[in-house]
N, C-alpha and C positions, 0 to 999 in steps of 0.2 A: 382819029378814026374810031377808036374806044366807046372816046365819048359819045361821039355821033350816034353809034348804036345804040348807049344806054340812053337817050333821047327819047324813045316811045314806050321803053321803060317809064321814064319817068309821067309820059302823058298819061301811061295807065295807070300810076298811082294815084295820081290826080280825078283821072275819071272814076274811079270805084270811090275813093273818098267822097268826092261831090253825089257820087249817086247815091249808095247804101252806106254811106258813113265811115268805114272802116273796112277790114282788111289789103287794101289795095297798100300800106303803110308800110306791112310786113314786107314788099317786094323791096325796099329800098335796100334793106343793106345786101342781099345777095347782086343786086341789080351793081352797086356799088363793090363788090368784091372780086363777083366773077366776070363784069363786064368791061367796067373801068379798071379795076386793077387794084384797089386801094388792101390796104390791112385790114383785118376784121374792125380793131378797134381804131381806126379814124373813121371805118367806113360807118361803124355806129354814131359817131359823132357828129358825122356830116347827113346822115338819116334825120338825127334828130332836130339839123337845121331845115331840110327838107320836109320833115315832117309837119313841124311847125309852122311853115309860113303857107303850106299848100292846105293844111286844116283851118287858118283862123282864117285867108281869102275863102274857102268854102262857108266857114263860119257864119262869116262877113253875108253872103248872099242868102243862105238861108233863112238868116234874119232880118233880111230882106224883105223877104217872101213867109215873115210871120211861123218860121219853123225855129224856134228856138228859145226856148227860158234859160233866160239866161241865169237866174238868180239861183235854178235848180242847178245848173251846170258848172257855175263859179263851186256851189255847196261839193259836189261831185268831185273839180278837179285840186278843193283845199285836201279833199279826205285822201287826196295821191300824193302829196306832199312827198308825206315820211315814205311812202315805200319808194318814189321815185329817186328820195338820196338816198335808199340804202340802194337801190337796187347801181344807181351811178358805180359804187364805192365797191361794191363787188364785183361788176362787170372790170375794174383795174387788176381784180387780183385772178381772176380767171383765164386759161389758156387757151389763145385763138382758134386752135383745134375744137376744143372741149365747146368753147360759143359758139360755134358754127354748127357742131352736131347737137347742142340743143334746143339751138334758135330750128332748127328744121320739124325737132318736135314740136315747138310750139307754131309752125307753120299747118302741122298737120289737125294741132288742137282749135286752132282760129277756124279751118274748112270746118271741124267738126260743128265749135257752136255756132258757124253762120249760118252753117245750115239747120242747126237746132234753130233758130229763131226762127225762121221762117214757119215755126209749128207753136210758137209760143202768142202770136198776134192776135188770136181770137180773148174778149171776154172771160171766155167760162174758165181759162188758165189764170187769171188773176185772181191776187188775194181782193178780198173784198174792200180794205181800202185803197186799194190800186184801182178798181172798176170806178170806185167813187170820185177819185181823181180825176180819171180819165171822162165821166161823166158830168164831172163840174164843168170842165169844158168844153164841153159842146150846146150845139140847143137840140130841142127833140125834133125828129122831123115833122110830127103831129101837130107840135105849135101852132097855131096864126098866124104869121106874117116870118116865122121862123127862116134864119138868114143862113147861108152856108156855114160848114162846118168850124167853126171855133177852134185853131190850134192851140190855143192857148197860152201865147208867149206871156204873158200878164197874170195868170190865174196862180192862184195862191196854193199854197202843199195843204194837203189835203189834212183835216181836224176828225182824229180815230183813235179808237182804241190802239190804232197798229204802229203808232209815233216813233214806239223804241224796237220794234220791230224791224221800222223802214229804215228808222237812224242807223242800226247796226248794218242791217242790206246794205248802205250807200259806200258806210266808212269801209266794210270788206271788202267791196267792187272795188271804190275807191283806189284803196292801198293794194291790190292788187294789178291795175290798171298802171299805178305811179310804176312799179315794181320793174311790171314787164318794158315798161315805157326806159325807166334807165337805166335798166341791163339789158335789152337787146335795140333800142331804139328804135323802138316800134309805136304807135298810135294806141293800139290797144281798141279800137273801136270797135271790134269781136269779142270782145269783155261787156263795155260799154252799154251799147245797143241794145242787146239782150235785159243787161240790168234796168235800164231808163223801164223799158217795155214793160217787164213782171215787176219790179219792183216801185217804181211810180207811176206807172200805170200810163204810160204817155203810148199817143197813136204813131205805127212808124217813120210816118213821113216828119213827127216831132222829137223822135228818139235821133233818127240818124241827124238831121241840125243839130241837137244838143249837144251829139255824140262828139260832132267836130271842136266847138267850142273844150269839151274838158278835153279832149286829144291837143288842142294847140296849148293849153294850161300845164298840161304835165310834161310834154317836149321841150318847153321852155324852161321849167323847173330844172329838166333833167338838163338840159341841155347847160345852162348856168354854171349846173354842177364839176362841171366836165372840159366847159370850154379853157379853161388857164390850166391843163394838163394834159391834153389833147389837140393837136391842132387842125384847124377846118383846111383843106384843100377847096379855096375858094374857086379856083379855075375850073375843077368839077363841080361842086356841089352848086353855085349859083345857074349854071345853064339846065341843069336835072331838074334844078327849082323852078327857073321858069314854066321848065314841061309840065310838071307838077301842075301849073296854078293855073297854064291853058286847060289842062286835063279838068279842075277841079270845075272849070265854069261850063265844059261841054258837059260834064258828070250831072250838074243840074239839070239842063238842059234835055239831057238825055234821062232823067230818072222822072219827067213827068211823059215821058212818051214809052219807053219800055218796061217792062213789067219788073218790077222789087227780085220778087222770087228767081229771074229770070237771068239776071246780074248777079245774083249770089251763089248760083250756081255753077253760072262761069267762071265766078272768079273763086268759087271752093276750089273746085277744079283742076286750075291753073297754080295752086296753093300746094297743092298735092302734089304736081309733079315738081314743081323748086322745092320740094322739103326731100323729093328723091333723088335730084340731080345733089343738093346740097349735101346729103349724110354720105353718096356714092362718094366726091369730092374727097371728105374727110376721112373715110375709111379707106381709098385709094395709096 
């Protein structure tokens, strides 16, 4: 019966990944702790099985549908490597109390910059070889015979003065992103997104496909890390996973028909109140 309930949990982790890329990732393990039951740290373990297979099936489709570079996104999720084993190796030595109360702040920190992105999308916020990126792939709409807009899944990193600039941007996101990915077993796509946006300058509907790709690259990482000292509770986490992967494909679906802004606001939201149910929990 548990499980039953944590079933449209897991659809709606799927749906926010498939639509805005990230944050929907963070619901797993509370969804897994306080619904089903699990321990803090199997329920991160089993997150990060979840997390993984409902990110690269969203992947998978967005790259589909021409939203995704991949060769930026592979670069993105090598630079999470190293933070994502340290982050595994300390999430062992840390107290399930102490993870839960600050897995809730970082629930609160994910609403904060999903909702900062939503203000970082225009032009005149990016560095100037971030715009030129982003302008390499496209055509002008002035052109002659100019064809719809260029996602650009093929188009090369951008040649600037801003090389070691963006290099450094990618590898902090990066290892930041690994970090939070394996010690609370999370996506990280609320890191992500943003960085793809200002830092290489990609349009959103290219950020959040990418987003997914390095989010399935570092859960696996992590998750690697973890598996021979942790064990996965298959009987739960495979049927969450399913929901997940339904959610991830209505999440597409749904993110060319309702408004970006409009999804991220809902699911800040609903981010806000699980970081308050979860710290009440722990201070209880």
């Amino acid at each position: 019966m548990r499980l039953l309930l944590s079933l449209p949990l897991g659809l709606l982790i799927g749906l926010a990944l498939g639509a805005v890329g990230g944050g929907g990732s963070i619901l797993a393990v509370p969804a897994l702790v306080y619904v089903v039951g699990l321990a803090p740290k199997p329920a991160v373990t089993g997150s990060l099985v979840v997390v993984a297979a409902t990110a690269a099936g969203g992947a998978w489709l967005h790259w589909r549908a021409g939203r995704v570079r991949v060769a930026q996104g592979m670069w993105f999720g090598v630079a999470g490597i190293a933070g994502s084993l340290a982050g595994s190796r300390l999430n062992a030595a840390v107290d399930p109390t102490v993870l839960l109360a600050a897995f809730s702040g970082v629930m609160v920190v994910a609403a904060w910059r999903m909702l900062a992105a939503l203000r970082v999308r225009g032009p005149a916020r990016r560095p100037a070889w971030a715009a030129q990126a982003a302008g390499g792939a496209r055509r002008r709409p002035e052109t002659p015979g100019a064809g719809p807009l260029d996602t650009g899944r093929d188009a090369p990193w951008p040649r600037s003065s801003g090389t070691l600039q963006r290099g450094a941007a990618v590898a902090g996101a990066g290892t930041v992103v690994g970090f939070l990915t394996g010690f609370f077993g999370v996506g990280g796509g609320f890191v992500v997104v943003p960085a793809l946006v200002l830092v290489l300058g990609f349009d959103m509907p290219v950020a959040v496909g990418t987003s997914l790709l390095v989010i399935a690259c570092n859960s696996l990482v992590a998750l690697a890390s973890r598996a021979a000292t942790t064990g996965i509770a298959w009987r739960v986490v495979v049927p969450f996973m399913a929901a997940g992967l339904l959610g991830v494909v209505m999440g597409g679906r749904v993110a060319g028909r309702v408004s970006s802004a409009r999804l991220v606001r809902w699911l800040a939201a609903l981010l806000v109140v699980v970081a308050g149910y979860t710290l009440a929990r722990c201070l209880a």
